[in-house]
C-alpha positions in Angstrom: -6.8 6.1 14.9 -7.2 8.7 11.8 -9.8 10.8 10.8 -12.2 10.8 7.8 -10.4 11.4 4.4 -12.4 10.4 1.3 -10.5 8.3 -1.4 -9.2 9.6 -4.6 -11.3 7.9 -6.8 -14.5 8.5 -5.0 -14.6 12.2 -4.3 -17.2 13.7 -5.9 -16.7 17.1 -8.1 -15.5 19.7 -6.3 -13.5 23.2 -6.7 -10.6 22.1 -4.9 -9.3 19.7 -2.4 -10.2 18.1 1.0 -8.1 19.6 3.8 -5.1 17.6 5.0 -6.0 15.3 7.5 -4.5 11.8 9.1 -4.9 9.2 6.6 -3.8 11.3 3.4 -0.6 12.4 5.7 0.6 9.0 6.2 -0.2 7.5 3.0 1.9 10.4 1.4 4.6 9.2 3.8 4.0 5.4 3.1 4.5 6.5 -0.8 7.4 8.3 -0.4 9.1 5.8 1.9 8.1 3.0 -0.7 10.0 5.0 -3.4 13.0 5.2 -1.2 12.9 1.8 -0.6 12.5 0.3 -4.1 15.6 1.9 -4.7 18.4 -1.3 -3.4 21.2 0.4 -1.7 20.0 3.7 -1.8 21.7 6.0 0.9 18.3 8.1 2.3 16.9 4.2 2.7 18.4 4.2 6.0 15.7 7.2 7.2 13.1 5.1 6.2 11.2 3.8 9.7 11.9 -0.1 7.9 15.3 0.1 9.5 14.1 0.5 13.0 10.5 -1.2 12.8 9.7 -5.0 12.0 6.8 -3.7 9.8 7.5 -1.4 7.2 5.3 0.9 4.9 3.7 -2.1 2.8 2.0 -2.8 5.9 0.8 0.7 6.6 -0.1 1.3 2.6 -2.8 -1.7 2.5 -4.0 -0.8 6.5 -4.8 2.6 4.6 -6.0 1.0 1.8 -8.8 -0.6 4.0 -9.3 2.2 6.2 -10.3 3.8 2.9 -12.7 1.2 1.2 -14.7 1.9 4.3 -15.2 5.1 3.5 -15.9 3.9 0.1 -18.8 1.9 1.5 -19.9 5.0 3.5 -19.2 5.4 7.8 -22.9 4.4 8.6 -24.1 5.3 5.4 -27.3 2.5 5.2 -29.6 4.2 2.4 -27.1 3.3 -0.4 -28.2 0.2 -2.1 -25.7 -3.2 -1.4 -25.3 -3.4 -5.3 -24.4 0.2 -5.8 -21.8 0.4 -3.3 -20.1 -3.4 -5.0 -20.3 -1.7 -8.3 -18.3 1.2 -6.9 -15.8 -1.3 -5.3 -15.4 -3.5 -8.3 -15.3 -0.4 -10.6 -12.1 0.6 -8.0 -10.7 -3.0 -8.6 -10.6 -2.7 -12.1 -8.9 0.6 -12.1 -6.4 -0.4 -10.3 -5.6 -4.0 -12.6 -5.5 -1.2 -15.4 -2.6 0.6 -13.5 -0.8 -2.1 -12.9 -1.0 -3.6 -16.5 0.1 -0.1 -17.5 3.3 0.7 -14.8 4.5 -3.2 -15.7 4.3 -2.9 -19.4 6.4 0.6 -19.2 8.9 -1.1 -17.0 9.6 -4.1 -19.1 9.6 -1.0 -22.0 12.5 1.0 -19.7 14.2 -2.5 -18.8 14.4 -2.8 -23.1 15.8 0.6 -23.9 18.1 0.2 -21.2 19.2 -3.1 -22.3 19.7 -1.8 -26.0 21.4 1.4 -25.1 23.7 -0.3 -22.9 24.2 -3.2 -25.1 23.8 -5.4 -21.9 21.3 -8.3 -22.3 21.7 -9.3 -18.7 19.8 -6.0 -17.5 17.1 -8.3 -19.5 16.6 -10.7 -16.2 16.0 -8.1 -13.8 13.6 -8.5 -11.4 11.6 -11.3 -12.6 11.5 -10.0 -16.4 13.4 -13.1 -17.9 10.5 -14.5 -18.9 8.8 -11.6 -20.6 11.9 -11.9 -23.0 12.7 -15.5 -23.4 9.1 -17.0 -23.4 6.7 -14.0 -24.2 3.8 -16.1 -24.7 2.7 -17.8 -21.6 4.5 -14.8 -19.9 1.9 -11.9 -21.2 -0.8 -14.4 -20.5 0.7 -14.5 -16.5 0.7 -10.6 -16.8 -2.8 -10.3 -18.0 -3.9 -12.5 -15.2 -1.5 -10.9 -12.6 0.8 -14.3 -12.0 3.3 -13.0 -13.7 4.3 -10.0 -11.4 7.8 -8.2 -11.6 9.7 -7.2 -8.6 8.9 -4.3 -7.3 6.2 -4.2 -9.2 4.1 -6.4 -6.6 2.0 -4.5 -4.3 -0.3 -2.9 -7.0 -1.3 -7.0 -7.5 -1.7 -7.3 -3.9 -4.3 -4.5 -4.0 -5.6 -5.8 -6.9 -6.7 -9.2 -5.3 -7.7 -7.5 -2.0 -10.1 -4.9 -3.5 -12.1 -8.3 -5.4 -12.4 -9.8 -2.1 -13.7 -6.5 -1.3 -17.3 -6.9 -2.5 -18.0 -9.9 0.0 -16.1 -8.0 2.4 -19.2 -5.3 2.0 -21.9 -7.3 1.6 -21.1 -9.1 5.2 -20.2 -5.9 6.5 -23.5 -4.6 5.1 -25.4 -7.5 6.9 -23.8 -9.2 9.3 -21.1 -6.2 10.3 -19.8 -8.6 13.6 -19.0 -11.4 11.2 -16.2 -9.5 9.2 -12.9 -9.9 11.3 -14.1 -13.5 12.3 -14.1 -14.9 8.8 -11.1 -12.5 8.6 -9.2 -14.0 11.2 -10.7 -17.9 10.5 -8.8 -17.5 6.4 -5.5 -16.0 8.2 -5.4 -18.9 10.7 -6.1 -21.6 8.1 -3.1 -19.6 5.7 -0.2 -20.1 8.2 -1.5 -23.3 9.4 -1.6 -25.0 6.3 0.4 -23.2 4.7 -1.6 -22.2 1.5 0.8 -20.1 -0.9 -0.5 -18.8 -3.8 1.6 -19.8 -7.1 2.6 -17.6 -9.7 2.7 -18.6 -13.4 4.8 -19.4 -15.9 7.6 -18.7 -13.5 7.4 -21.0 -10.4 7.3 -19.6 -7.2 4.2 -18.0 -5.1 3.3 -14.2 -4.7 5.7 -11.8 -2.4 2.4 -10.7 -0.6 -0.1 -13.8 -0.1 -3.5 -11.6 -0.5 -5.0 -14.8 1.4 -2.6 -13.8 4.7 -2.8 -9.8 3.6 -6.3 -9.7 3.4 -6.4 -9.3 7.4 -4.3 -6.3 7.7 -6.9 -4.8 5.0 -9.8 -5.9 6.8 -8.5 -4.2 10.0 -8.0 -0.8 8.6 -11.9 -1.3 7.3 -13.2 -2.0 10.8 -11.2 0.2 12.3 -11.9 2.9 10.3 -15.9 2.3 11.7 -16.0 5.2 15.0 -19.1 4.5 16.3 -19.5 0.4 16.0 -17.2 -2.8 16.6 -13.5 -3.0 16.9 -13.0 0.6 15.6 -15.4 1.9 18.4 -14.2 -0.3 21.2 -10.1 1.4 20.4 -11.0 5.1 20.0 -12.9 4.6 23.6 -9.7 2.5 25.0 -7.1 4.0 23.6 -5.0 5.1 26.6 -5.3 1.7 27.1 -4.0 0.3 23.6 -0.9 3.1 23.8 -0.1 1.4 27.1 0.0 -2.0 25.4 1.5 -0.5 21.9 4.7 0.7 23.9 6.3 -1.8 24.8 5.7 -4.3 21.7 7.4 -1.0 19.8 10.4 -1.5 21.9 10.4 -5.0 21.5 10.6 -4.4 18.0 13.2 -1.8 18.2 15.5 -4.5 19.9 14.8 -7.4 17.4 15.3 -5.1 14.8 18.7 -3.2 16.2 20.3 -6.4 17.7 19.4 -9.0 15.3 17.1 -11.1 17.7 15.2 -12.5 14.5 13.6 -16.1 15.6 15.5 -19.2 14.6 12.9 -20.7 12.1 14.5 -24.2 13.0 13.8 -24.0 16.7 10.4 -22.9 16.6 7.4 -25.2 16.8 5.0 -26.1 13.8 3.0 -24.5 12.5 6.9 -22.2 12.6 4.3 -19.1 10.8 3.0 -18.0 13.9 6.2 -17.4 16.0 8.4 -15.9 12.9 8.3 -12.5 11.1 7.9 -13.2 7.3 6.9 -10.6 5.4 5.2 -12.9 2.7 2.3 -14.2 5.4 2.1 -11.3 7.1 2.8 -13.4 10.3 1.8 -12.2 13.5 4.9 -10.9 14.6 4.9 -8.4 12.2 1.2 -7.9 12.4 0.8 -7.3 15.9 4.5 -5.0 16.2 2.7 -2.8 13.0 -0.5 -2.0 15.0 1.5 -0.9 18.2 3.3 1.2 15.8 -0.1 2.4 14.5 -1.6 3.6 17.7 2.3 4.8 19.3 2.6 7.1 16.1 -1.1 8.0 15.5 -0.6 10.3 18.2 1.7 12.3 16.4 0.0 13.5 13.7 -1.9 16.6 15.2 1.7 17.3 16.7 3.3 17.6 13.2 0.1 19.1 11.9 0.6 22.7 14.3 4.3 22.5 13.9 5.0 21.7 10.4 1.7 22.9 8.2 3.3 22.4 5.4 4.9 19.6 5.4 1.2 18.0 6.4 -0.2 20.1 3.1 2.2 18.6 0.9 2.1 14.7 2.4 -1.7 15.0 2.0 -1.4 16.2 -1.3 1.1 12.8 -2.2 -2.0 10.5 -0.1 -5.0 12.4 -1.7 -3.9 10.9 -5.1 -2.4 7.7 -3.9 -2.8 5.7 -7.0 -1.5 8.3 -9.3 1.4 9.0 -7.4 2.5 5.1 -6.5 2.3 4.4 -10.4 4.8 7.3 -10.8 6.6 6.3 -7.7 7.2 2.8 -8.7 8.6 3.7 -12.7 10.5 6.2 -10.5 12.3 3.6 -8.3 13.2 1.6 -10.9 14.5 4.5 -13.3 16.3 5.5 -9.7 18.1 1.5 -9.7 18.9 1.9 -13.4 20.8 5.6 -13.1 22.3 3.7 -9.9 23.7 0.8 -11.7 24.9 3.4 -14.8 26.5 5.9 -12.5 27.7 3.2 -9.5 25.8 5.5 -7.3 27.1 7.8 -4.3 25.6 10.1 -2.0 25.3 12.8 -4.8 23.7 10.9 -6.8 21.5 8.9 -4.5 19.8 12.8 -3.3 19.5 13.6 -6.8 17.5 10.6 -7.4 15.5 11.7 -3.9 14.8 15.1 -4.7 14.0 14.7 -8.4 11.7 11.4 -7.6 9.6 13.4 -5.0 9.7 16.7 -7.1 7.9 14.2 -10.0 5.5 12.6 -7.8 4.7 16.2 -6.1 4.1 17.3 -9.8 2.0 13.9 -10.4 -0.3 14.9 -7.9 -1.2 18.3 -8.3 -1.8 17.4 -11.8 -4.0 15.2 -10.8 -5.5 17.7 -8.6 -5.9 20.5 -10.6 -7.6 17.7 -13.6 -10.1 16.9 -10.8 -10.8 21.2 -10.4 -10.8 21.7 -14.3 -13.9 19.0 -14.2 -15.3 20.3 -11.5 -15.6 23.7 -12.9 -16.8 22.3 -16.1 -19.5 20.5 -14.4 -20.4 23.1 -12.9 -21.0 25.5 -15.5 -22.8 23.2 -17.5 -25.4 23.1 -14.3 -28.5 25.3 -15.0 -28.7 28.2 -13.1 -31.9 28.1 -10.7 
């Protein structure tokens, strides 16, 4: 469905950056849509594909997100040894816990200042940070150990939990590669049957994204992202087939979406998970209407690629540093609600928070680019010559 695109954090040294390509194009988009999105009520939100589709870009960020652990683990690659490649994977893990520790501590830091500036203590409860002012305690000991989680602030631990299932997830792909989206499949079922949420601490509640119920949409994008073996070989050789299936379940969506056609929790049977779309569970509503999406819109890409080059470069740029630019992008959305709630926000207003939010991510990335040449130049003068 997307060709090969290396990860950020695992390309090796190099004196400039991988081409633009599929994956990196729509992860740029799925950043720059989440952006949007984490601003509440902002005007250019309505452009965003959530308004039309009953998946939005969360799904499509952690489908990428697996999609790109496989080529973590390597497409094929058997001469790496198992433990090597879970180092690698756990060593991604706890980059990414360090982010988020670092994006939520500046938040509650901006939420603060904003607080004292304003002289309004009620800016002190937003989105879930009550507790990191009332009861500090127990509440930094939930942030340490990601039970704590602002809002907005919630997909990073999402990632977080996936990428430590991650290392079983390559081990069984490593040995027992027709065994992964069974087990996969087996936990999701068991999650909306039951249900099983999973709580959050000191503050009750359970986690926006259940990484129990999420953990299949990851473990897609990893098979799929396989060409020549499985699931991902079987829909590259079918997929006039898939399109022809996708089409209609798009329009379906479309409809529920535009008319209101949600289902009646009340009226359907047990377990009600399966037949409702909740983002929470990732219920198959959702799940299946996000794949058709995938393989309608996957066709696209080479389309945009010959008509709109840079617009491509500059996407790829935003998905070739994905974490970099979502830590920006979410301390961005929330500095977008807080100029919103100062200013009462308008159109005016609402593009200025646009253009300058996407001019700062643009800038985060080819920062992070042009750190990644600097290295790569060093390392390669420090190289004996032959």
């Amino acid at each position: 469905m997307a060709q090969r695109a290396d990860t950020p954090s695992t390309t090796t040294r190099r004196s400039g950056p991988r081409a633009a390509n599929a994956v990196d194009f729509w992860r740029g988009y799925a950043l720059i849509a989440i952006f949007i999105n984490h601003v509440p009520g902002i005007y250019y939100a309505r452009f965003t594909h959530t308004n039309i589709s009953i998946s939005d870009s969360a799904d499509l960020f952690v489908f990428l997100a697996g999609w790109s652990l496989r080529i973590i683990v390597g497409l094929g690659d058997r001469h790496t040894p198992t433990r090597h490649i879970v180092l690698r994977v756990c060593g991604r893990a706890l980059t990414i816990y360090a982010a988020q520790i670092m994006i939520t501590m500046v938040a509650i830091a901006m939420l603060a200042a904003t607080a004292l500036i304003l002289r309004n203590p009620l800016l002190l409860e937003w989105h879930n940070a009550a507790a990191v002012f009332q009861d500090p305690v127990p509440a930094h000991i939930g942030l340490a150990f990601i039970t704590h989680q602002l809002g907005y602030f919630d997909i990073l631990p999402l990632y977080v939990a996936l990428m430590l299932m991650a290392p079983a997830i390559v081990v069984i792909d490593r040995f027992a590669p027709n065994f992964v989206l069974p087990i996969s499949l087996a936990l999701y079922t068991v999650v909306l049957a039951v249900p099983i949420p999973i709580p959050t601490w000191p503050v009750d509640g359970q986690w926006f994204f259940n990484p129990l119920a999420w953990q299949l949409i990851f473990v897609l994008g990893f098979v799929m992202a396989k060409p020549d073996a499985g699931v991902g070989a079987f829909v590259r050789q079918n997929m006039f087939w898939v399109r022809c299936v996708a089409v209609p379940i798009v329009m379906i969506g479309l409809i529920i979406v535009l008319l209101d056609w949600w289902p009646d929790p009340t009226k359907m049977p047990r377990p009600r998970l399966f037949f409702i779309a909740e983002k929470t569970y990732l219920t198959p509503l959702r799940l299946i209407q996000f794949l058709s999406v995938a393989a309608v819109f996957s066709l696209l890409y080479p389309t945009i690629r010959r008509l709109a080059a840079p617009l491509t470069d500059f996407l790829s740029m935003l998905g070739r540093n994905s974490l970099e630019v979502f830590c920006m992008g979410s301390l961005l959305s929330l500095s977008g609600q807080i100029v919103r709630f100062i200013t009462k926000g308008n159109i005016g207003i609402d593009t200025g928070v646009v253009i300058v939010g996407v001019a700062i991510m643009a800038l985060t990335a080819w920062l992070a680019e042009w750190r990644e040449r600097a290295r790569g130049q060093a390392s390669a003068r420090s190289q004996p010559s032959s």
